[in-house]
C-alpha positions in Angstrom: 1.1 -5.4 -38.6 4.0 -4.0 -39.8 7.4 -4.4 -37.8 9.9 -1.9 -37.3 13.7 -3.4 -36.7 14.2 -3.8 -33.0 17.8 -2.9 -32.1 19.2 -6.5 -32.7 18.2 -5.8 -36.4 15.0 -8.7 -36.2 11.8 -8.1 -37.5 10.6 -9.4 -34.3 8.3 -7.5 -32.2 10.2 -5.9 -29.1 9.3 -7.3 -25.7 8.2 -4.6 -23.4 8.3 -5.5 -19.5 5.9 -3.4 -17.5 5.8 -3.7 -13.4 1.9 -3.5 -12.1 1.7 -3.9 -8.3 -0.3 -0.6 -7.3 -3.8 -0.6 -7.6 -3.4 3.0 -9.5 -0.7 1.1 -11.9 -3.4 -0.9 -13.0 -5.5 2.0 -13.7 -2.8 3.8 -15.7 -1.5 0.6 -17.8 -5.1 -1.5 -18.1 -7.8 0.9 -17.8 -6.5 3.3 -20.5 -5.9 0.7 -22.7 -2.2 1.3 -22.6 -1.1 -2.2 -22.3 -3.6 -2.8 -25.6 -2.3 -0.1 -27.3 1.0 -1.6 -26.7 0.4 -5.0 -27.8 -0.3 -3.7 -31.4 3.5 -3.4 -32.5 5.2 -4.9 -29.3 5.5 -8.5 -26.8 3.9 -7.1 -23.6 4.9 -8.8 -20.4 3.2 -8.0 -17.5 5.5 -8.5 -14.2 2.8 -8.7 -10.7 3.0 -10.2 -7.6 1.5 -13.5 -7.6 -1.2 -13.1 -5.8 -2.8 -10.9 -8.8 -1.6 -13.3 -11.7 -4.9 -15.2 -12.0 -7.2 -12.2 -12.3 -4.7 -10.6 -14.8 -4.8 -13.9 -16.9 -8.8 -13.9 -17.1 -8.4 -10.4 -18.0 -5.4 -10.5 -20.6 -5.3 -13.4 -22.2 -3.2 -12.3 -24.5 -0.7 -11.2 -22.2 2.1 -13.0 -21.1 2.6 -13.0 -17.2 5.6 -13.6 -14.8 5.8 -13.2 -11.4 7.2 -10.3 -9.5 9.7 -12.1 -7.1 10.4 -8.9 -4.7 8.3 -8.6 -1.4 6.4 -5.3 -0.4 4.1 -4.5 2.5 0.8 -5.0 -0.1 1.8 -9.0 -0.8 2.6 -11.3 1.5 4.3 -13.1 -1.2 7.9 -12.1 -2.6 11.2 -12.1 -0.9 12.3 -9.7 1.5 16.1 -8.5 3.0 16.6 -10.9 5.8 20.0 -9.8 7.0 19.9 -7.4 9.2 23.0 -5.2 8.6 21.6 -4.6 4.9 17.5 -4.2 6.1 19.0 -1.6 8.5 21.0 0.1 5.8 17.9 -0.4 3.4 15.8 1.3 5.5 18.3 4.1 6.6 18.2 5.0 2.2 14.7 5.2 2.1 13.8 7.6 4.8 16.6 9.7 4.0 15.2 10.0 0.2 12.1 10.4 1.2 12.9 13.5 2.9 15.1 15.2 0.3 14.4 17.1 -2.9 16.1 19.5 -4.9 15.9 23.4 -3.7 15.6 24.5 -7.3 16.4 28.1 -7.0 17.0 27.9 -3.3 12.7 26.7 -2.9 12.1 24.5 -0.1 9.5 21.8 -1.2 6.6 21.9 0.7 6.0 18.7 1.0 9.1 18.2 3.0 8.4 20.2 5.7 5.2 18.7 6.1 7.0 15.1 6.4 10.2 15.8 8.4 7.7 18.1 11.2 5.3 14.4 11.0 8.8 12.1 11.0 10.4 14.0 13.8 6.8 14.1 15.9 5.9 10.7 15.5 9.7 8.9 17.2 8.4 6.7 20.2 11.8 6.9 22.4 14.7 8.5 23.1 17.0 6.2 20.9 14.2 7.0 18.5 14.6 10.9 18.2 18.3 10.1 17.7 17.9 8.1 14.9 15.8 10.3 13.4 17.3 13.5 14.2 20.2 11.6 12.7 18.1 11.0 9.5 17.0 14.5 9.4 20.1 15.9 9.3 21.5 13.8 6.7 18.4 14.4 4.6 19.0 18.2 5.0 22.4 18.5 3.6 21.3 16.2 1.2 18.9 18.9 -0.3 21.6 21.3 0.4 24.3 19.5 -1.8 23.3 17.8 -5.1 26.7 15.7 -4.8 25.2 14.1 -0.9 22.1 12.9 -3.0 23.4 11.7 -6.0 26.3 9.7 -3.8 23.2 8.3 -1.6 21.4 7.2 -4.8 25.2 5.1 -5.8 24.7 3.8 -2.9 21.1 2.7 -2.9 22.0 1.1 -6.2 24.6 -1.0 -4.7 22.2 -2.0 -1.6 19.0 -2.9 -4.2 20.6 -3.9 -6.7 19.3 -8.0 -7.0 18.8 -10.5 -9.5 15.7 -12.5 -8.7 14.5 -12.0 -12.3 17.6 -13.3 -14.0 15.4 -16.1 -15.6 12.9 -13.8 -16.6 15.4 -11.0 -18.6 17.0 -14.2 -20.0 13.8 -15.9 -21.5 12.4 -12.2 -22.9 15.2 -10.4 -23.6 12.8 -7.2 -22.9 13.4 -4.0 -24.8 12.4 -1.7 -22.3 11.0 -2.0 -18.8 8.1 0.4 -17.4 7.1 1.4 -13.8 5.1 3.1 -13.0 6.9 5.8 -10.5 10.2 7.9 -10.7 12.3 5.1 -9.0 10.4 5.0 -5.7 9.9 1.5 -3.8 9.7 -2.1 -5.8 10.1 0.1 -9.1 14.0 1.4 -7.7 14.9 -2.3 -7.3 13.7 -3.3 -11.1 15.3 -0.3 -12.9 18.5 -1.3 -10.9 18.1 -4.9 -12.2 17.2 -4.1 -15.9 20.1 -1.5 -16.0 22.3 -4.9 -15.3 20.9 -6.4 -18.6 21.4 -3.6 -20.2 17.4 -2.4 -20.4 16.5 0.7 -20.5 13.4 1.7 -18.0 11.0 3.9 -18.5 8.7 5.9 -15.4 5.3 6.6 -16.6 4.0 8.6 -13.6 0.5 7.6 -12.8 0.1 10.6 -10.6 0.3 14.3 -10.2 2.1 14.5 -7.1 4.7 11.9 -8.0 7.0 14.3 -9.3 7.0 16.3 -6.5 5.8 15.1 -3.1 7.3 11.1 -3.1 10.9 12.3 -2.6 14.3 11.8 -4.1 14.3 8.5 -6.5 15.9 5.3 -5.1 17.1 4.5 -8.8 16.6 6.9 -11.6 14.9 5.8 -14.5 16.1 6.5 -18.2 13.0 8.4 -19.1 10.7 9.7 -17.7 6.7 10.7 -19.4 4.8 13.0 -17.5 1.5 14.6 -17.9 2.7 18.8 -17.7 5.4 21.4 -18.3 4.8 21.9 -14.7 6.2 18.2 -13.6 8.6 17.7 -16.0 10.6 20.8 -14.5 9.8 19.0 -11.1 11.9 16.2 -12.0 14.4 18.5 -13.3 14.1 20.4 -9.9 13.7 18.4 -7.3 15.0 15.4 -8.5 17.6 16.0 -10.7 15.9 14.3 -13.7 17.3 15.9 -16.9 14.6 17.9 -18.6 16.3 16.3 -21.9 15.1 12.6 -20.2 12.1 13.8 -19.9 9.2 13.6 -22.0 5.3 15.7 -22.0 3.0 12.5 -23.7 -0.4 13.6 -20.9 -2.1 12.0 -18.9 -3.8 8.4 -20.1 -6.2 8.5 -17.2 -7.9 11.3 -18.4 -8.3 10.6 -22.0 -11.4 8.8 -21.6 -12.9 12.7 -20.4 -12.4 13.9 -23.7 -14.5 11.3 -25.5 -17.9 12.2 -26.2 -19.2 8.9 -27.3 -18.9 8.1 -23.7 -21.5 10.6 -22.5 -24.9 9.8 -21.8 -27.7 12.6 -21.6 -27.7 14.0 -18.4 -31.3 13.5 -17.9 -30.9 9.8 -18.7 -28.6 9.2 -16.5 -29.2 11.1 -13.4 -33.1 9.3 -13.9 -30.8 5.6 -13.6 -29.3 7.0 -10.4 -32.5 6.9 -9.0 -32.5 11.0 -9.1 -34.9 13.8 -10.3 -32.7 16.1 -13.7 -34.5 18.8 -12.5 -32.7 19.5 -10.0 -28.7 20.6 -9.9 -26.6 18.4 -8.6 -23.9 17.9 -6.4 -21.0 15.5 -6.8 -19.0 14.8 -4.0 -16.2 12.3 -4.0 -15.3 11.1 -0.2 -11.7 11.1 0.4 -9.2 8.0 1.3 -9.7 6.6 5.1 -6.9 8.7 6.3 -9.8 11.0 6.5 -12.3 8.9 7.7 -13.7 10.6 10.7 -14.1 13.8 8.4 -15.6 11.2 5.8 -18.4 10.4 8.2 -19.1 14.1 8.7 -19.4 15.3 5.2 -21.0 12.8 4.7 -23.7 13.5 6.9 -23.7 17.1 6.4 -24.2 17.1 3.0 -26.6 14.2 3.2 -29.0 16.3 5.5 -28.6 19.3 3.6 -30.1 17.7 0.3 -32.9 15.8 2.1 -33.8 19.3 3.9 -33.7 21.5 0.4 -30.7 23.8 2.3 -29.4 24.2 -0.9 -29.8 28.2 -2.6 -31.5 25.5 -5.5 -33.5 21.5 -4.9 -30.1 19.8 -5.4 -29.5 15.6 -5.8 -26.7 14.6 -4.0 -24.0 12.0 -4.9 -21.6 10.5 -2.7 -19.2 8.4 -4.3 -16.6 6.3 -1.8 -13.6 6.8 -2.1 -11.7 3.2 -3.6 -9.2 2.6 -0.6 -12.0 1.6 0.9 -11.7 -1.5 -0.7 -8.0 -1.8 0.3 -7.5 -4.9 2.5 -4.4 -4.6 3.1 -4.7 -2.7 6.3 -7.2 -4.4 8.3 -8.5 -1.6 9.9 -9.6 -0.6 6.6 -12.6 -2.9 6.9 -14.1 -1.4 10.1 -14.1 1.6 9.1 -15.4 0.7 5.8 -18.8 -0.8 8.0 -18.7 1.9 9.6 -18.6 4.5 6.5 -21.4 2.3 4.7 -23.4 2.1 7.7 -24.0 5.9 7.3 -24.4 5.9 3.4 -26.9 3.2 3.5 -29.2 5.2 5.7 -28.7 8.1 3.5 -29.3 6.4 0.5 -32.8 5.7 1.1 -33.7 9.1 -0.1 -34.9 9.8 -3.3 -32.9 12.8 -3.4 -29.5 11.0 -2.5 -27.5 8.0 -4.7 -24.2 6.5 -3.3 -21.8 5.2 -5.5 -19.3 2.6 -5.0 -16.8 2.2 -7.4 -16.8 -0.4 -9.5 -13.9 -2.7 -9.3 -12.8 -6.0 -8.5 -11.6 -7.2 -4.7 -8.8 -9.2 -4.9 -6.3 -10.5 -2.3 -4.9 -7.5 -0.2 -5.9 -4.7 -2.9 -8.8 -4.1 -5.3 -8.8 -2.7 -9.0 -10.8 -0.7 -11.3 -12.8 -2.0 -13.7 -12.8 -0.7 -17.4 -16.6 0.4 -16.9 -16.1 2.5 -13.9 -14.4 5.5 -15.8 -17.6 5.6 -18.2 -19.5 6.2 -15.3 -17.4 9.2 -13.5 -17.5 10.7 -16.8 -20.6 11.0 -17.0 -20.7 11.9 -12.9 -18.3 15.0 -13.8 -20.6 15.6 -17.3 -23.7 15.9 -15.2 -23.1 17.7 -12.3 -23.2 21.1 -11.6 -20.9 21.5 -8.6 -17.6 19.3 -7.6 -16.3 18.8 -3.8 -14.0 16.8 -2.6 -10.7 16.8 -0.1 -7.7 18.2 -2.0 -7.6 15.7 -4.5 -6.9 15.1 -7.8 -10.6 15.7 -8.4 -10.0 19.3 -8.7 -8.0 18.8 -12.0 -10.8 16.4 -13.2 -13.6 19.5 -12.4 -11.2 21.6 -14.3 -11.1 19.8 -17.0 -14.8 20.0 -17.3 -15.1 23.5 -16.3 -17.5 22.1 -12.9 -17.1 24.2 -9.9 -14.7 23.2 -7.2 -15.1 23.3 -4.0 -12.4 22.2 -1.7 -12.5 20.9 1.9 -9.4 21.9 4.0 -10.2 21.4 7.4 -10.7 18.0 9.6 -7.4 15.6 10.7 -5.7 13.5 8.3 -4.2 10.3 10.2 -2.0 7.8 7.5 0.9 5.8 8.0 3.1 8.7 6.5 1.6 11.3 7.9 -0.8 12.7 10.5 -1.7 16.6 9.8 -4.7 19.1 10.2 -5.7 20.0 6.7 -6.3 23.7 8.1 -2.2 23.5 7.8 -2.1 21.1 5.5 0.7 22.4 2.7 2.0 20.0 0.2 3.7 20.8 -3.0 1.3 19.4 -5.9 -1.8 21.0 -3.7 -0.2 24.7 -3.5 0.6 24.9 -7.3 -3.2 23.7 -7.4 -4.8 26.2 -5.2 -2.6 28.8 -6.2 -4.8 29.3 -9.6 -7.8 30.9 -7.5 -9.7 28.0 -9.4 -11.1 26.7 -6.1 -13.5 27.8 -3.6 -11.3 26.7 -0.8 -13.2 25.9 3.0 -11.6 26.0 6.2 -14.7 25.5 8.5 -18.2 22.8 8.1 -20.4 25.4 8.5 -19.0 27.2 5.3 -19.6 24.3 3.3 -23.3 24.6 2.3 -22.7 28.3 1.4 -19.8 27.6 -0.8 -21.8 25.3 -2.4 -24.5 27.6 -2.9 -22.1 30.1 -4.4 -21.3 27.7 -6.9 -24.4 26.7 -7.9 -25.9 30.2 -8.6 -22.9 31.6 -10.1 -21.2 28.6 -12.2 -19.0 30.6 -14.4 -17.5 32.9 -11.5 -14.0 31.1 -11.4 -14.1 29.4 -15.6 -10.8 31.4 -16.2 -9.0 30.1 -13.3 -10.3 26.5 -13.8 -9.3 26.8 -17.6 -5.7 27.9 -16.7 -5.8 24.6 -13.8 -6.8 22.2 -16.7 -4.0 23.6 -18.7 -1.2 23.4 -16.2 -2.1 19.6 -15.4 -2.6 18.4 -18.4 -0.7 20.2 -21.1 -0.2 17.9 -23.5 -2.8 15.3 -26.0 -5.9 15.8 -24.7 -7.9 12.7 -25.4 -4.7 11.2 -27.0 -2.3 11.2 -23.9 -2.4 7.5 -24.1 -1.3 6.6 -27.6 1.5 9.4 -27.5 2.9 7.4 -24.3 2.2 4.4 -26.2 4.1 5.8 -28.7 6.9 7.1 -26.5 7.5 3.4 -24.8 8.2 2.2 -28.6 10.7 4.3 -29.5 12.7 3.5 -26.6 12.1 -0.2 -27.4 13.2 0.0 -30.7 16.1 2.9 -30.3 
């Protein structure tokens, strides 16, 4: 290995601090091979609540772990604002933010009126609406005047700002430290402590609609890597991220898509699924269990419709669930995941139908993804013929192949954030989405098998508009989005 000169002139490798405590940060940093990539030419410390740091040490060896001292509603562990003045104020910050976002050229974000119609709805009193009217009005001028916002965001600094991981920035002396969202939640509190030392952060945004649809950053990170043209102007717009700060490297997630070594033959592997290659088939990934009533639906719709040939073609069928499933941080989560598997288990006994669950690995309060699992959506997207899902990000990932796309917008959405019918349902990363035409969009159940149908027996009806979706997403390094972040973390560790 050959060393480059860190920035106190040693040939020492630079130490790198990267936050995990999502389950989708642990997709982006492990999964990829990010964090591998990493440990080629730098020291990577991995900072996680403690409740993952035994799971992460069978894992990474390699890797040293601290920690993560801060509190958060996934972990029981960590320390939380106790006095009450300053959890009050705390709080105040964060709805506010979470409201506001830039009006580049004078657009309202969408996403924003979906939340403030939710946050005003959902007050339980009368000193309630206050507050929140209260909220909402600061969080409207705030959008209105880029001097409210940025003042709030001084203040949130002062507020967060901490030193619980003193010890650890002394001991490492880190080069850079990485998060993995534009400044929201734990992350805000980290890039205000780094900043302290003197570290420079970096955001590598896990997600496309964290540029958008999370609202105004908490603490601003130094640079920011995104996956398109498309969100890098989002941070410029709505949040006031210079375009200069921000960097097009792709999106890691994906790269394993683009890697053909990965792919088995089709009729391999739909014959290990238990299913016949002759026949098309469907993939449908069932959405998160803010939409589990409409989970249990589609599920039995579509399950009925394969086993009864209603299909315009004999079509397999295969419902993968959807990994918050497996989230046990919200114990209602695992009633309605009996429930959910209750129905898949009795549609899984026919030879026409496979359910997936995703492979990962439970641990306390949260799950995460193994390594293997993205070899086998791969070859899920690789073999189908048609894609539906729920608004999600599974639209890009059918783009990307060029599989049909059929998306569900109807049924009630119910979520700690927000409770919405998807008939209405407008949020800013979904419009720029369904604004391509690359869709088949369906407002109604009994639609659904006709869309389908459409699909199936005309496959290359909407290519154009999925190639222009797979474009906008992802517009840079295809299949190499995760050594040009890799590559992007580095230079800010050795500037």
């Amino acid at each position: 290995m050959t060393l480059t000169p860190t920035r106190d002139g040693s040939g020492a490798p630079p130490v790198v601090l990267i936050v995990l405590f999502r389950a989708l940060d642990m997709r982006l940093m492990l999964n990829t091979g990010l964090v591998e990539q990493l440990c080629r030419d730098t020291r990577v410390v991995l900072l996680a609540p403690p409740e993952l740091l035994p799971a992460l040490r069978a894992s990474l060896p390699e890797v040293s772990l601290e920690p993560l001292l801060y509190g958060s509603s996934k972990y029981e562990s960590g320390a939380r604002t106790t006095a009450p003045i300053r959890r009050k104020l705390e709080s105040l910050l964060r709805e506010t933010l979470r409201l506001t976002f830039g009006r580049p050229a004078g657009h309202e974000n969408w996403t924003r009126l979906l939340h403030t119609a939710t946050y005003r709805q959902s007050a339980r009193s009368f000193g309630g609406r206050v507050a929140r009217e209260a909220i909402l009005a600061l969080a409207w001028l705030a959008c209105r005047a880029r001097p409210v916002r940025r003042g709030l965001q001084r203040l949130a600094a002062l507020v967060l700002r901490g030193r619980l991981h003193a010890p650890v920035f002394a001991r490492w002396r880190p080069k850079a430290l990485v998060v993995c969202s534009v400044g929201l939640e734990l992350d805000a509190r980290l890039i205000l402590e780094a900043r302290s030392h003197g570290v420079p952060s970096v955001a590598v945004v896990q997600s496309w609609d964290k540029t958008s649809s999370k609202g105004y950053p908490l603490a601003q990170p130094d640079r920011v890597l995104v996956w398109s043209d498309i969100m890098a102007n989002e941070c410029e717009g709505f949040l006031d991220i210079p375009r200069a700060a921000v960097e097009v490297t792709g999106a890691p997630i994906f790269d394993a898509y683009f890697d053909k070594s990965r792919r088995r033959p089709r009729e391999a592997f739909l014959s290990d699924l238990g299913l016949d290659p002759s026949r098309t088939m469907i993939y449908c990934a069932l959405c998160s269990p803010a939409w589990h009533a409409g989970n249990l639906e589609l599920a039995q719709l579509l399950g009925a419709s394969a086993k009864e040939n209603r299909f315009a073609r004999p079509a397999a069928l295969v419902l993968r669930v959807h990994p918050a499933y497996f989230d046990t941080a919200d114990p209602a989560v695992a009633g309605q995941r009996r429930e959910l598997f209750d129905v898949l288990d009795r549609l899984g006994t026919s030879p026409h139908i496979h359910i997936n669950r995703p492979d990962l690995s439970e641990q306390e309060r949260t799950y995460t993804l193994n390594p293997s699992d993205i070899d086998f959506v791969t070859n899920l997207f690789a073999s189908c013929d048609v894609s539906v899902s729920v608004l999600s990000t599974q639209m890009i990932e059918a783009a990307l192949f060029d599989r049909p796309i059929v998306a569900i917008e109807y049924g009630r959405w119910i979520s700690t954030a927000l409770t919405a019918d998807l008939a209405t349902f407008r949020l800013e990363h979904l419009e720029r989405i369904l604004d391509t035409g690359a869709a088949s969009r369906v407002r109604r159940p009994d639609d659904l098998v006709a869309a389908i149908d459409a699909a199936l027996l005309d496959p290359a009806a909407r290519s154009d508009a999925r190639s222009h979706l797979a474009r906008q997403e992802v517009s840079a390094n295809w299949g190499g989005a995760t050594a040009a972040t890799a590559a992007a973390i580095r230079a800010v560790a050795i500037r």
